[in-house]
C-alpha positions, -999 to +999 in steps of 0.1 A: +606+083+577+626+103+554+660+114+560+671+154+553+702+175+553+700+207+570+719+236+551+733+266+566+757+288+555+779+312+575+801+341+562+824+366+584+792+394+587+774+374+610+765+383+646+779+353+664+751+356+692+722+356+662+744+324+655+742+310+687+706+315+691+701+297+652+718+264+664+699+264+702+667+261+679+681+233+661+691+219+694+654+221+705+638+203+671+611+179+683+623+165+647+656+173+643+682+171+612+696+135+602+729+159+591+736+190+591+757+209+567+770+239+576+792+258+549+817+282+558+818+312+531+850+323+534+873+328+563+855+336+599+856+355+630+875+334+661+841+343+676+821+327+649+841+297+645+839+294+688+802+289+684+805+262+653+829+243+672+805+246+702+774+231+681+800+204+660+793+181+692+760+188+699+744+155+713+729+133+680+735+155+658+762+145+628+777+183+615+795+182+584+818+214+577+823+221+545+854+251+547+857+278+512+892+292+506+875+327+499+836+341+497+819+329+469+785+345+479+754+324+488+742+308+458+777+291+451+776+286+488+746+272+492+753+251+456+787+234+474+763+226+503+741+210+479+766+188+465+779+176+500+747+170+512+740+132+519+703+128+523+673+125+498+656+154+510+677+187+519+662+219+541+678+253+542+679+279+572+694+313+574+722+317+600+697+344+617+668+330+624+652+305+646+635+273+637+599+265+652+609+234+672+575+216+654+590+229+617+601+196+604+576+173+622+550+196+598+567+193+567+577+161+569+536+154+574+528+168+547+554+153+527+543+120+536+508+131+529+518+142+493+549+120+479+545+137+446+564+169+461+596+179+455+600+215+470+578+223+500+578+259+522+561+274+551+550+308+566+578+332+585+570+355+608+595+383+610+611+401+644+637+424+655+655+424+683+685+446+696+715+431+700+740+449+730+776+421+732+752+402+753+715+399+753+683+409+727+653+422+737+627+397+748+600+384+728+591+352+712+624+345+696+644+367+711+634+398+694+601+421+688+574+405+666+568+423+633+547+409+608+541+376+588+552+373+554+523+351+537+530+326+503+503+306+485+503+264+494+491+249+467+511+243+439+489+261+414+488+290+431+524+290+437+529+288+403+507+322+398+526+334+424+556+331+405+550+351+376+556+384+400+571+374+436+591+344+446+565+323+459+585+308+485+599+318+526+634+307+510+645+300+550+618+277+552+625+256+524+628+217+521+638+206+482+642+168+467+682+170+461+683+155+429+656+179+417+674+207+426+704+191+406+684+186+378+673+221+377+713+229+380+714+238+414+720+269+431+744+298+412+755+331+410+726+354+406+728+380+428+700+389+456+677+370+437+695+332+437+663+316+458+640+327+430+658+318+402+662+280+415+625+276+420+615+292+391+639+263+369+627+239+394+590+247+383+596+248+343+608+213+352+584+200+364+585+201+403+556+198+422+553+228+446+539+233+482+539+256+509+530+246+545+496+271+558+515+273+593+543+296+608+576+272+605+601+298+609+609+328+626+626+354+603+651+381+620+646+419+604+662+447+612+665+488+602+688+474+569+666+447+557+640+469+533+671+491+527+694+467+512+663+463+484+666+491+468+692+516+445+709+510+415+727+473+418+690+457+430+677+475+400+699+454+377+694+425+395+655+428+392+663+434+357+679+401+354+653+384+373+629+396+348+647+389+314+656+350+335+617+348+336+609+355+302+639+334+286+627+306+305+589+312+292+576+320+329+561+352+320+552+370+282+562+400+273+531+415+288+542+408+320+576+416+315+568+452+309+538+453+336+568+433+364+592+459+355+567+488+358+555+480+391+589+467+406+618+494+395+605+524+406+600+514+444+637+502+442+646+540+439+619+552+472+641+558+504+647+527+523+624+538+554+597+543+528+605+513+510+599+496+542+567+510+546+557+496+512+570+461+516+549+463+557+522+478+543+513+457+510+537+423+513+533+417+552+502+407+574+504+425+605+508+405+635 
């Protein structure tokens, strides 16, 4: 069977009951972590660090804290988790959102069933939920079901895929750590640090796959579509773009035809932003 990493990183912005409810589904894995690595971006809350301290003795599992002086942001954060990890194969998870307790059991399968993979992914399905000091609305993971967020699975299709939209859930992610090394690992690259490490993995030669099931319940809430828009995403996009080209991902006819059909939704209002992303990027659940 092969043995993963679990990667999560924390910073001092996160809800410690959206916490709480991460680890619980890590708790209820029917295949569950052989580590995990949980890296602290920064300083926390006392209430943050209460819940960590609560899941370091979790029964079988073996939690390795890796503590930054200051906040680095998440892709040197999720790069130092990387390089602490101590397994062949390493997964990520957002600090929000909940694992399906059959997640691993189906990547792993199809792993087994497909050695020659190196970076595998899975449907999300997103939800809401309201959070009051002490509860969230009820639903299947706590929250309000919103809609499914679809990727291709096979690896040429991912690869199509690429050329417009990151073709990966990056919370349901499970990479080959030395490929991800090879590819030199996560780095700064503001909003879009996910993308730009599959996107190298790819030009390098990693075989691609994306589970057909839900693996991973994705938390969304009024800020989520609004945070993807205005002038600093702009630049970002921009970046993403010219990081495509340079690495011979896309020509320049779709550089120009990317950039035409990205930028000017980054300027709509974030409620109709939201609307756009729901409406053309989600299946309806």
């Amino acid at each position: 069977m092969v043995k993963f990493s679990l990667l999560i990183c924390v910073y001092d912005k996160e809800c410690p009951l959206h916490l709480k409810r991460c680890l619980e589904s890590i708790n209820s894995l029917l295949l569950g972590p052989d580590e995990v690595v949980v890296v602290k971006d920064g300083p926390l809350t006392a209430e943050l660090d209460e819940v960590l301290e609560g899941f370091r003795f979790s029964e079988g599992l073996a939690v390795n804290f890796i503590a930054l002086p200051e906040n680095v942001t998440l892709g040197p954060a999720r790069a130092a988790g990387v390089l602490a990890a101590v397994h062949e194969w390493v997964a990520i998870m957002d600090s929000d959102d909940i694992c399906r307790p059959d997640r691993f059991a189906r990547q792993l399968d199809l792993i087994g069933r497909n050695p020659e993979l190196g970076l595998v992914g899975g449907q999300i399905a997103e939800f809401s939920g309201v959070y009051d000091g002490d509860t969230e609305a009820a639903g299947d993971s706590g929250g309000l079901r919103a809609a499914t967020r679809v990727v291709p699975t096979g690896h040429d299709d991912i690869v199509r895929y690429a050329k417009f939209r990151s073709p990966f859930n990056h919370m349901t992610v499970m990479f080959k750590r030395d490929e991800v090394l090879k590819a030199g690992n996560y780095r700064r690259f503001p909003l879009f640090e996910d993308y730009d490490l599959w996107t190298r993995m790819i030009k390098n030669g990693t075989i691609c796959a994306n589970h057909p099931d839900v693996l991973v319940d994705a938390r969304i809430d009024s800020s989520t579509f609004g945070r993807r828009r205005g002038v600093s995403y702009i630049r970002s996009e921009w970046r993403m773009q010219k990081q495509l080209k340079a690495l011979g991902f896309i020509n320049n006819a779709e550089f120009v035809r990317n950039l035409f059909l990205r930028i000017p939704v980054r300027l709509l209002p974030g409620k109709v932003l939201g609307g756009v992303y729901k409406g053309f990027a989600r299946k309806r659940n």
